[in-house]
C-alpha positions in Angstrom: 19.6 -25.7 -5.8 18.0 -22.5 -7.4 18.7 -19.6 -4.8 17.1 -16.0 -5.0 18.2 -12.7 -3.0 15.2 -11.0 -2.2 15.8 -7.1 -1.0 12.5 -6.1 0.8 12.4 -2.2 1.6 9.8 -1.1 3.7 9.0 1.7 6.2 11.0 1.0 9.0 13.8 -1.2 7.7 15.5 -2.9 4.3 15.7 -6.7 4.9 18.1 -8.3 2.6 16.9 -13.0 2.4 17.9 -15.7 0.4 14.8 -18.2 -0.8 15.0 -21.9 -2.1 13.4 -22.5 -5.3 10.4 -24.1 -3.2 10.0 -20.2 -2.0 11.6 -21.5 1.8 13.7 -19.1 3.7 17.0 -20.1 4.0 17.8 -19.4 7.4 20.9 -17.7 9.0 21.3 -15.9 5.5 20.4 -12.6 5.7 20.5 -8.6 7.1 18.5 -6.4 8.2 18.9 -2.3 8.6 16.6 -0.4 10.3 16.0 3.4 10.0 13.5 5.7 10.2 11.6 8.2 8.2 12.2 12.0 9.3 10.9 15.3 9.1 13.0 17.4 6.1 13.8 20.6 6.0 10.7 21.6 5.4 8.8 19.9 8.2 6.8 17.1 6.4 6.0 14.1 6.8 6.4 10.6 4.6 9.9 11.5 3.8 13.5 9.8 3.7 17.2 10.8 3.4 17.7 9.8 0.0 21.3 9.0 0.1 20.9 7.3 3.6 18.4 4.9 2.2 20.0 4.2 -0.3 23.4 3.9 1.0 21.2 1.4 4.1 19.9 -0.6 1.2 22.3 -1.3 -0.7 24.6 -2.2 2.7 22.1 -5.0 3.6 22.0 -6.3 0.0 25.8 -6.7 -0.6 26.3 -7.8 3.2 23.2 -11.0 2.6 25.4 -11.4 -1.0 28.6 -11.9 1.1 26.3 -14.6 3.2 24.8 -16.1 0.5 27.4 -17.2 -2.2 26.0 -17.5 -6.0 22.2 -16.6 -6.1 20.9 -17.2 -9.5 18.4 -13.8 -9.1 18.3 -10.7 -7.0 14.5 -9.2 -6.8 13.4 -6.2 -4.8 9.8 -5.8 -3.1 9.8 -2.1 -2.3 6.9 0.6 -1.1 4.8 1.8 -3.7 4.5 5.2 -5.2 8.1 6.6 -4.0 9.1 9.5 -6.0 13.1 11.2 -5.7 13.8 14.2 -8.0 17.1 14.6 -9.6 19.2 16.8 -10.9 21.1 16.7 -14.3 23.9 14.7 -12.7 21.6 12.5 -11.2 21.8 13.7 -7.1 18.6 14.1 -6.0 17.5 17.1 -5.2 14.6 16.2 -2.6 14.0 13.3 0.3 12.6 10.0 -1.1 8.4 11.2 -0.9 6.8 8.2 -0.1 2.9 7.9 0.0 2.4 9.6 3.2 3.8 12.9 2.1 0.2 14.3 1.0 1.9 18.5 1.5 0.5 19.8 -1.8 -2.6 22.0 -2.5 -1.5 22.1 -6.7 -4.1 21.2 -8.9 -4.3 20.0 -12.9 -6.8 21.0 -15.1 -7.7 17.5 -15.9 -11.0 15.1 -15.5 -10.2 13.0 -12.4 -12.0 10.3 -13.6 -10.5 10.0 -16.9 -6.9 9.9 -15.4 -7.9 7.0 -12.9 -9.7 4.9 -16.3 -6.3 5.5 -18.3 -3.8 5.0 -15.4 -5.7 2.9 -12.6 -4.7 5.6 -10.4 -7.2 8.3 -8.6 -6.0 12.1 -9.4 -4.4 12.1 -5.4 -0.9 13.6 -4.3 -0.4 10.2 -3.2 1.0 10.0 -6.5 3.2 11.1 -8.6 0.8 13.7 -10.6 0.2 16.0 -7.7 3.4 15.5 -5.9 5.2 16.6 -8.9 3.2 19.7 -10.0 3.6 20.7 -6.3 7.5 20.4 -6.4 7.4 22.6 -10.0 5.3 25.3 -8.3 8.2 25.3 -5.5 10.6 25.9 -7.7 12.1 22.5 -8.0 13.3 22.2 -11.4 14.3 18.2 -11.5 16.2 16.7 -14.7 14.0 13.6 -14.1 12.3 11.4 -11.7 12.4 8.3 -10.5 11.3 5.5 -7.7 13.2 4.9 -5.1 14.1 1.3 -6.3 14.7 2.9 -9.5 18.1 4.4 -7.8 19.3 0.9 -7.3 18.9 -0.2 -10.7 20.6 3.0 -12.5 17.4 4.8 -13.5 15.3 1.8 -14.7 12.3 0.7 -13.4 9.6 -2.2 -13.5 5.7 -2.0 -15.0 4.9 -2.7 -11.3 6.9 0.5 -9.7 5.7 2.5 -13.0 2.2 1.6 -12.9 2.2 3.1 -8.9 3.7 6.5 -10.0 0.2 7.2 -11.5 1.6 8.5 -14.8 2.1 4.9 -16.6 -1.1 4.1 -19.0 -2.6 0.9 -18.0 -1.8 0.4 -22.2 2.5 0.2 -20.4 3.1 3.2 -22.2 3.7 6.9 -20.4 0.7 8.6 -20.1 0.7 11.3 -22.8 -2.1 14.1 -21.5 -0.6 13.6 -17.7 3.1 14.5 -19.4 1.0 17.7 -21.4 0.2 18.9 -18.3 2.8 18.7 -16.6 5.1 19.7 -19.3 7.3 16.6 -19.1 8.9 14.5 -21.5 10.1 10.4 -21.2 13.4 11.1 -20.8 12.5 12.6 -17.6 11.2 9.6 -16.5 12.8 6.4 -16.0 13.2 3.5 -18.5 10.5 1.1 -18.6 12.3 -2.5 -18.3 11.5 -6.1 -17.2 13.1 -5.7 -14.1 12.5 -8.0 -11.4 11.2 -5.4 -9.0 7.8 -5.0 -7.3 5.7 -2.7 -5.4 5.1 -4.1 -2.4 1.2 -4.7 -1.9 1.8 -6.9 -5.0 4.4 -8.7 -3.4 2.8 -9.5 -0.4 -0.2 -10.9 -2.6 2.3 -13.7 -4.5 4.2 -14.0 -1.4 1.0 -14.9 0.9 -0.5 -17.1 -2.2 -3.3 -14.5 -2.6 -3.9 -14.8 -6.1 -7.1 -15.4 -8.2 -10.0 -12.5 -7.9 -11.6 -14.7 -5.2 -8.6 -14.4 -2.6 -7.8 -11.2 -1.4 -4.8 -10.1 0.9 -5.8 -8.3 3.8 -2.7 -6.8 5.3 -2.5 -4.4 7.9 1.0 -3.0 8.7 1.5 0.9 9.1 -1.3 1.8 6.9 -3.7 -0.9 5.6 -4.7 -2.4 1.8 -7.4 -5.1 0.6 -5.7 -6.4 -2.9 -6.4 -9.4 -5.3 -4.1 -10.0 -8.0 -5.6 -11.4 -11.4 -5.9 -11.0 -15.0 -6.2 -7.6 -16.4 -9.5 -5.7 -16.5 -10.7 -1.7 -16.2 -10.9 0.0 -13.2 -13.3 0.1 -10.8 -14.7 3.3 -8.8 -13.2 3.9 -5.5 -10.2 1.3 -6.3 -6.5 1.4 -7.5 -5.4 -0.8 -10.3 -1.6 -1.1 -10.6 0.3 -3.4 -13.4 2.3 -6.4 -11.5 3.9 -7.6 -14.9 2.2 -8.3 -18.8 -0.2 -10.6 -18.0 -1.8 -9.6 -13.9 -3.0 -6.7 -12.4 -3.0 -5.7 -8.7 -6.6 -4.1 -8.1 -7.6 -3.1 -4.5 -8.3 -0.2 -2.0 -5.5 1.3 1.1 -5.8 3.1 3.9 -3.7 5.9 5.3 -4.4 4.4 8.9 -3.3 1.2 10.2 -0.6 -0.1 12.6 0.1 3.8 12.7 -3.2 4.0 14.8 -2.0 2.0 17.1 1.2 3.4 17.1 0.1 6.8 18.2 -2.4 5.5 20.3 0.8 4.5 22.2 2.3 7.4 22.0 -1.2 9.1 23.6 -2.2 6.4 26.1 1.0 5.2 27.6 0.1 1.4 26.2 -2.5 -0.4 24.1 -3.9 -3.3 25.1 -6.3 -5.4 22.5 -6.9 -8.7 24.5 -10.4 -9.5 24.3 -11.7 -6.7 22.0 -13.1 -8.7 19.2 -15.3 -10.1 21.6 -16.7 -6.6 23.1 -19.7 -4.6 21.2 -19.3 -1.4 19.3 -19.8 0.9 22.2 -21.3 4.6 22.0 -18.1 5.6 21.2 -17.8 6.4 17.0 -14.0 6.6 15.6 -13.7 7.8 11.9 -10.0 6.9 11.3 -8.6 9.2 8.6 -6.0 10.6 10.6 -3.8 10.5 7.9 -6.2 11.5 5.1 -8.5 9.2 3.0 -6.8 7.0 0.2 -9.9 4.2 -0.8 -12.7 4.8 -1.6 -13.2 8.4 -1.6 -9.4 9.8 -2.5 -10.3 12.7 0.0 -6.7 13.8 1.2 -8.0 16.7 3.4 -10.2 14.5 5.0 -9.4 14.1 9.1 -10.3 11.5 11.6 -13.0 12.5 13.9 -14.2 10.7 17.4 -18.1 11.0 18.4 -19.9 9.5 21.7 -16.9 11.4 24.2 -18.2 11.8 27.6 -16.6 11.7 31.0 -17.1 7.9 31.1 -15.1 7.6 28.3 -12.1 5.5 29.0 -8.7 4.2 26.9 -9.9 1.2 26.5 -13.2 2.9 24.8 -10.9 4.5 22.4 -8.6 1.5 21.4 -11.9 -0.6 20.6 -13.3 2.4 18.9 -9.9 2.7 16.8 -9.9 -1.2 15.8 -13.4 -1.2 15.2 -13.1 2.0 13.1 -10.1 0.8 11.0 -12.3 -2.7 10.3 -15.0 -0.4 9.1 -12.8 1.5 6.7 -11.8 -1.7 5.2 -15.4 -3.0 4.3 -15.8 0.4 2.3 -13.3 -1.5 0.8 -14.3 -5.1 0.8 -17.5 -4.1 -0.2 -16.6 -2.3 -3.6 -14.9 -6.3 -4.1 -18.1 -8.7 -3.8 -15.9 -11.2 -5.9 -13.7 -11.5 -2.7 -14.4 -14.9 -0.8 -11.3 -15.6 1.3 -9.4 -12.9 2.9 -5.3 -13.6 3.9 -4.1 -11.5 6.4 -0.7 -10.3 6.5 1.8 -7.5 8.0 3.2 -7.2 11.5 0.5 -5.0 13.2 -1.8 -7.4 12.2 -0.2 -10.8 12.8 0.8 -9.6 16.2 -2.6 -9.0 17.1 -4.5 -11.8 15.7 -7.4 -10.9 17.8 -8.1 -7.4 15.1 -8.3 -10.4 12.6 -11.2 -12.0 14.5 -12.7 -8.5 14.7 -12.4 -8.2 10.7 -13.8 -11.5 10.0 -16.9 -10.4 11.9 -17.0 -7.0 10.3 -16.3 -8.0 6.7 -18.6 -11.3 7.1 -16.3 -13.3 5.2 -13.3 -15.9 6.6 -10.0 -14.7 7.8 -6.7 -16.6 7.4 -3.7 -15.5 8.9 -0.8 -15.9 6.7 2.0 -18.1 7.9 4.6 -16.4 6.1 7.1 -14.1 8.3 8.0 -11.8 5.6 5.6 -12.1 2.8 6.5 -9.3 0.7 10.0 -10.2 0.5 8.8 -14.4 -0.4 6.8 -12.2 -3.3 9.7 -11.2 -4.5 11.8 -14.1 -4.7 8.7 -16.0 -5.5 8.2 -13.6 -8.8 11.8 -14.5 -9.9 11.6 -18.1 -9.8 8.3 -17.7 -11.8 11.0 -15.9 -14.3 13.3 -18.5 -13.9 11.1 -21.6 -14.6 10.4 -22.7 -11.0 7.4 -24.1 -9.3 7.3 -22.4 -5.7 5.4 -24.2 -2.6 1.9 -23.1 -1.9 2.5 -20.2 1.0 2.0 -21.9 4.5 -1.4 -20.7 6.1 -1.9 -20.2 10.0 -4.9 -19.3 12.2 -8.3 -19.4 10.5 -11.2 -16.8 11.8 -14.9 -18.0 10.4 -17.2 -15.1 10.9 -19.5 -15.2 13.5 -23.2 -14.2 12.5 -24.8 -13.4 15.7 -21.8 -10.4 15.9 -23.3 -9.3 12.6 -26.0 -7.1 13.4 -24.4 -4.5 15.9 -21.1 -3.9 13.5 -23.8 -3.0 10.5 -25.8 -0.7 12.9 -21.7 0.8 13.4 -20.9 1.2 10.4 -23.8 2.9 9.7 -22.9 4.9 12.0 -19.6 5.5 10.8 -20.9 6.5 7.0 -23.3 9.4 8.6 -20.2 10.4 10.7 -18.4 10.8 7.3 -20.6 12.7 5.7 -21.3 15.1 8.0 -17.3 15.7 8.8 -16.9 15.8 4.8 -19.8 17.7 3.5 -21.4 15.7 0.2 -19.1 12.6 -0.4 -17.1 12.7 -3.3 -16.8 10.0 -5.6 -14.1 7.3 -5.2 -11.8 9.2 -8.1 -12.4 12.9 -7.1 -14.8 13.7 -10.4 -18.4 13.7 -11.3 -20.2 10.6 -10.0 -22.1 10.0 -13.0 -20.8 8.1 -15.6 -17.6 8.4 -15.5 -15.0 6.8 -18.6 -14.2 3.1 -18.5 -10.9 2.0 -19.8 -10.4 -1.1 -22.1 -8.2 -3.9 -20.4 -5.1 -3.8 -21.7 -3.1 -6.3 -23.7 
């Protein structure tokens, strides 16, 4: 029997499970750590204890090794776009930045839209480009940089975790102008290598069988993503396009608000309740949820939520509609920029545990909902990536509860969302376009090969 250790590290917690070469959990092998992101020295948000995360990773891995016996592969699904800076004996000097940490104002003198054509990546501190040229103008002077995964495989890294620093070509090769700029050379980078480690959007695609340009993961966690993974192509305006491996591409839009919505709204209210809320209209009540900046498919990072309709009858229940409504709306930007998309899997906790936001998306977006039936998809990516490597054949992932969109709810979430776009626009002055550039023309990339 072909076993894999998968090591899943997400936002909360680093769960270390063994899969059968079907792709089945094996159960009653397995840890799980749990830990929390904190505020650094400096204040900011998105950030880890670099040596805590590590040292909580790498606990969860050996203990599920101990459990497990032989595994014939060990494969990591970790976030995307992490970035640690280290010094010459390779400590790091900062927290592990993840996505979330957005606390730079630096600026490149480079065409935005060039960069996202050549990397598949907007020009967005998100990413490595921006994070980094904000660290240099603070005086950090790193001897190189690296993932976070890339710490637990001594300083090499994957085309997937490459390809979500924003520096990596879509050609697999460091981008040269981005290095220019930033006066950097590759050894200050990690080594590219065929490890078996993925970012974890792409992960939770193989893992929730969403694969093929017609079936797109819709997964809603702490923030939220639309992704299809398929054959390579050039970028598209207002999405990402990240390497998984040589031969497929993971192309798709996020938001910075998801699950975290809720989880503030909890925070605010007291309790959140949903029942029943896919069912209710709109309201008068507008919610423009960029609370934590705009990722897809404007790249605005400065760009705030903003509530309109408040009045004295304005209740919690208004604003928890308003907030699921308004984080369905932010996904059909998304959706909409993807007309290929036919089928939509959901996946992540906040939305599986509240299967009723996916009858509200499958109205929104128009298109059927599945709910995955996979408990931890991103770490079944993973494993099910290495026993692609290792000549197996994994099961089809198991499917749950189906939404088909309901027509006569069509009408009032259009009139919403148009709503919603005049809302942005007047909170963001002209809209920029999806990579932060000129809106006209901008550079297409070849696929690569």
């Amino acid at each position: 029997m072909t076993r894999v250790l998968a090591l899943d590290v997400g936002t909360s917690s680093a769960r270390a499970l063994v899969f059968d070469e079907r792709g089945d959990l094996v159960p009653g092998v397995g840890r799980q750590e749990r830990y929390t992101a904190t505020r650094g020295h400096s204040g900011r948000l998105g950030e880890f204890d670099a040596d805590e995360l590590l040292a909580v990773a790498r606990e969860a891995l050996d203990e599920a090794r101990r459990e497990a016996g032989k595994v014939d592969a060990v494969a990591v699904s970790s976030f995307w776009h992490s970035l640690v800076a280290l010094d010459g004996d390779g400590r790091p000097l900062t927290p592990v930045f993840t996505w979330r940490h957005l606390a730079t104002s630096a600026e490149l003198p480079l065409d935005p839209a060039a960069v996202h054509a050549r990397t598949g990546c907007p020009l967005h501190p998100s990413f490595w480009p921006l994070k980094i040229a904000g660290l240099q103008a603070e005086g950090v002077r790193a001897a190189r940089y690296v993932s976070f995964p890339d710490l637990l495989t001594g300083g090499r890294t994957s085309p997937s975790m490459a390809s979500g620093t924003g520096l990596l070509g879509l050609d697999g090769r460091w981008d040269e102008e981005l290095l220019d700029v930033l006066g950097l050379d590759e050894q200050q980078l990690p080594e590219l290598a065929d490890e078996l480690v993925l970012g974890d959007g792409a992960a939770a695609n193989l893992g929730s069988g969403a694969v093929g340009r017609g079936r797109a993961a819709l997964t809603i966690g702490t923030s939220a993503a639309v992704r299809t993974v398929h054959e390579p192509s050039a970028p598209r305006p207002g999405l990402f396009l990240y390497r998984v491996d040589a031969d497929r591409v993971c192309e798709g839009g996020a938001l910075s608000d998801g699950g975290n919505l809720l989880d503030w709204l909890e925070r605010l209210l007291g309790g959140v309740d949903t029942a029943g809320l896919a069912d209710e209209e709109p309201g008068e009540l507008d919610f423009l949820t960029l609370l934590g900046g705009e990722r897809s498919p404007g790249w605005n990072a400065s760009a705030r939520g903003v509530l309109s309709g408040l009045s004295f009858e304005t209740g919690a229940r208004d604003l928890v509609r308003a907030a699921l409504h308004g984080v369905a709306y932010r996904v059909a930007e998304i959706a909409e920029l993807m007309p290929e998309v036919e089928e939509l899997i959901g996946s992540g906790g906040a939305l599986l545990n509240r299967p009723e936001w996916g009858r509200l998306l499958a109205d929104v977006l128009e298109r059927p909902l599945t709910l995955s039936a996979v408990d931890e998809a991103s770490a079944r990516g993973a494993a099910v990536f290495a026993l692609e490597r290792l000549g197996e054949k994994p099961a089809p992932a198991p499917l749950g509860r189906r939404f088909e969109p309901r027509a006569e709810r069509f009408e009032a979430h259009r009139a919403a969302r148009e709503r919603q776009r005049r809302l942005y626009a007047l909170a963001s002055g002209e809209r920029p376009d999806e990579t932060g550039g000129e809106p006209a023309d901008p550079p297409v990339a070849e696929p690569y090969r």
